[in-house]
C-alpha positions in Angstrom: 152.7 35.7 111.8 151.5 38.7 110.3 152.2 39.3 106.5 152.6 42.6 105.7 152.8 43.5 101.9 154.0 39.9 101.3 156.7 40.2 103.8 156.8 37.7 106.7 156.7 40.2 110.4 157.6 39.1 113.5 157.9 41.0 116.9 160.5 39.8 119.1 159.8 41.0 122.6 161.2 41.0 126.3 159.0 41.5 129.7 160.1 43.9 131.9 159.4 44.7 135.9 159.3 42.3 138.7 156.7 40.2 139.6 154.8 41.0 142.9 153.2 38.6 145.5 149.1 38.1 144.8 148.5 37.2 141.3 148.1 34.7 139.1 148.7 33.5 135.8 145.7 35.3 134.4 146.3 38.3 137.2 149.4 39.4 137.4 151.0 42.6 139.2 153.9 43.9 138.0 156.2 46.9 139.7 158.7 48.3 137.1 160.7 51.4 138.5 158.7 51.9 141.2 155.6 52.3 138.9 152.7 49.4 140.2 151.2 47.6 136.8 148.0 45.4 136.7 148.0 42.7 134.0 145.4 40.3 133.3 144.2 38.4 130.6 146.0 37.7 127.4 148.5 40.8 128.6 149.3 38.4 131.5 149.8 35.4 129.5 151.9 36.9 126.7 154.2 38.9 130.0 154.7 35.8 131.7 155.7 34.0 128.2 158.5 36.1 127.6 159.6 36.9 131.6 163.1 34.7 131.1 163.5 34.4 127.5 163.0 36.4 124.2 159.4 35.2 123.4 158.1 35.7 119.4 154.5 36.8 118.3 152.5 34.3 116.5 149.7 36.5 115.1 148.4 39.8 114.9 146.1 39.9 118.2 149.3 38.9 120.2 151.5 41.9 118.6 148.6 44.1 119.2 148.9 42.9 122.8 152.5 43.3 123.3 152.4 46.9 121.7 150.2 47.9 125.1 152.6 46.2 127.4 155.3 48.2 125.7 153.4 51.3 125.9 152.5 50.3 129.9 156.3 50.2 130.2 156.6 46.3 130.8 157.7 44.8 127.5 160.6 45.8 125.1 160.2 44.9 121.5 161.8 44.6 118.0 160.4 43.9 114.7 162.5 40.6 113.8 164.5 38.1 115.4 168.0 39.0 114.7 171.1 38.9 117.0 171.5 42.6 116.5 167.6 43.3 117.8 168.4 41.6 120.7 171.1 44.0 121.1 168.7 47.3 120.7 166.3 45.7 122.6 168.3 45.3 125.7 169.9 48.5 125.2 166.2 49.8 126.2 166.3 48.0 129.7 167.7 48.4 132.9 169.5 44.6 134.1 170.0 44.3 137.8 171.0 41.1 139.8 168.0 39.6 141.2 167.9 40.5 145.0 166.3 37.0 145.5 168.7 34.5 144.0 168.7 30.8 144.8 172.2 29.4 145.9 173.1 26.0 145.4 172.5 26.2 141.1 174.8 24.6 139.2 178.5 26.8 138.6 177.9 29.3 136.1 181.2 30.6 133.5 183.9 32.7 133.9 181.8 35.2 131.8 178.2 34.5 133.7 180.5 34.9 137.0 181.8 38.6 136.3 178.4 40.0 135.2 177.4 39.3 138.1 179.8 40.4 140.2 179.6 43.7 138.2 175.7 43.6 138.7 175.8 43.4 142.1 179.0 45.0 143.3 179.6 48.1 141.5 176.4 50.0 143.0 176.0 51.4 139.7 172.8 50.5 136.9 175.4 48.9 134.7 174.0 49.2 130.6 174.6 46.3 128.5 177.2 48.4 126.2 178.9 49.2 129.5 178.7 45.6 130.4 180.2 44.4 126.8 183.0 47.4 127.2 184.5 45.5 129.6 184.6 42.1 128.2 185.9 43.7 125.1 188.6 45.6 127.0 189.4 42.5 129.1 188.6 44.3 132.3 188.1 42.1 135.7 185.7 42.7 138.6 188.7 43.4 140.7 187.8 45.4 144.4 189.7 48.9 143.0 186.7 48.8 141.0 183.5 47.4 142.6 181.3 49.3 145.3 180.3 53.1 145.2 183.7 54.4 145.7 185.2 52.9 143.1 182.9 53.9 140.6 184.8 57.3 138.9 187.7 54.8 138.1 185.4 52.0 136.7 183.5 54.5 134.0 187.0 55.9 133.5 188.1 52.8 132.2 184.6 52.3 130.3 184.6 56.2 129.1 188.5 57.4 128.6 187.2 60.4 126.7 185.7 63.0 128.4 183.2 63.6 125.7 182.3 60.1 125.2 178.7 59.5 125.8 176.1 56.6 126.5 174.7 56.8 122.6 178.3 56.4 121.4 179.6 53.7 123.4 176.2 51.9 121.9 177.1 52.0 118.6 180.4 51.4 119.3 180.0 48.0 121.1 177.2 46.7 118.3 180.3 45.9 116.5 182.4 44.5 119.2 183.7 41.3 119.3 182.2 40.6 123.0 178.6 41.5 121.9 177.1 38.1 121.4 178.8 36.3 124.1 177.4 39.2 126.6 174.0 39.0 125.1 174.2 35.2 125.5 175.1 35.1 128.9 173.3 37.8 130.0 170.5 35.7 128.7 171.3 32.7 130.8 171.3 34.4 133.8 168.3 35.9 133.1 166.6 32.5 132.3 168.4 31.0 135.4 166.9 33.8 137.4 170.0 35.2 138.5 169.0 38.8 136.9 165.9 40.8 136.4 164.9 43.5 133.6 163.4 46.4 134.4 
């Protein structure tokens, strides 16, 4: 850890992009929005680390390291490790179901069930405040509002106001009720390789 003025830092961080075919641990390539990455070396080690999970810096070299892979675009990072960080940090990513899921996995919760379905069925690059609006307001993945067609009446529901906007609804759902169990399933999915963050 890195002590700054006597005061213990940590970076939290995230990866971000997908993994290509071709590399390696020590070589990786990463696409993230369309945008082709190269990684090798310890910025390959420290991206794979953290590809599932939250991952934590150990010393200065490795927050030196993440700070490039945040300014390549493939990392998300807080100082800290704090519930709340987690929330920013996310807030900084796109989450999409993972196009290559594995069936047969053990049954996930009710909760890990309609992320999902609200990942993949609502053609629309669902945030994690919208995703936590809905759990707080108790809304269902029902077919009125899933696929392309649907998708005025879903951010309706997730909007009412017409001058509501994406910042807003942010600070609004920090303080929601349905944060952490969001963030916490979110997470499993994620480490279950269900969903990707880009």
């Amino acid at each position: 850890m890195l002590d700054l003025g006597g005061d213990l830092a940590v970076m939290m961080y995230l990866s971000k992009g997908i993994l290509c075919k071709g590399g390696s641990k020590n070589w990786l390539y990463i696409r993230h929005l369309g945008q082709p990455t190269v990684l090798n070396g310890e910025e390959a080690v420290l991206w794979q680390e953290s590809r599932f999970h939250f991952s934590y810096t150990m010393n200065p070299s490795e927050m030196a390291i993440v700070q490039k892979l945040v300014r390549k675009g493939v990392a998300v990072s807080e100082n800290g490790r704090s519930e709340l960080e987690k929330y920013h940090a996310l807030c900084r990513c796109s989450i999409r179901a993972n196009p290559n899921f594995i069936i047969g996995l053990k049954p996930f919760n009710a909760l890990e069930k309609r992320i999902l379905t609200w990942l993949r069925k609502t053609d629309a690059n669902l945030s994690l405040p919208e995703l936590i609006c809905l759990e707080d307001k108790g809304i269902k993945p029902e077919r009125n509002l899933l696929y392309r067609k649907n998708s005025t009446e879903l951010f309706k529901l997730i909007y009412p106001c017409y001058e509501s906007i994406a910042g807003d609804l942010e600070n609004k759902m920090r303080c929601s009720i349905a944060r952490q169990r969001t963030i916490d399933a979110l997470l499993e999915l994620l480490r279950r390789k269900r969903v990707v963050i880009i």
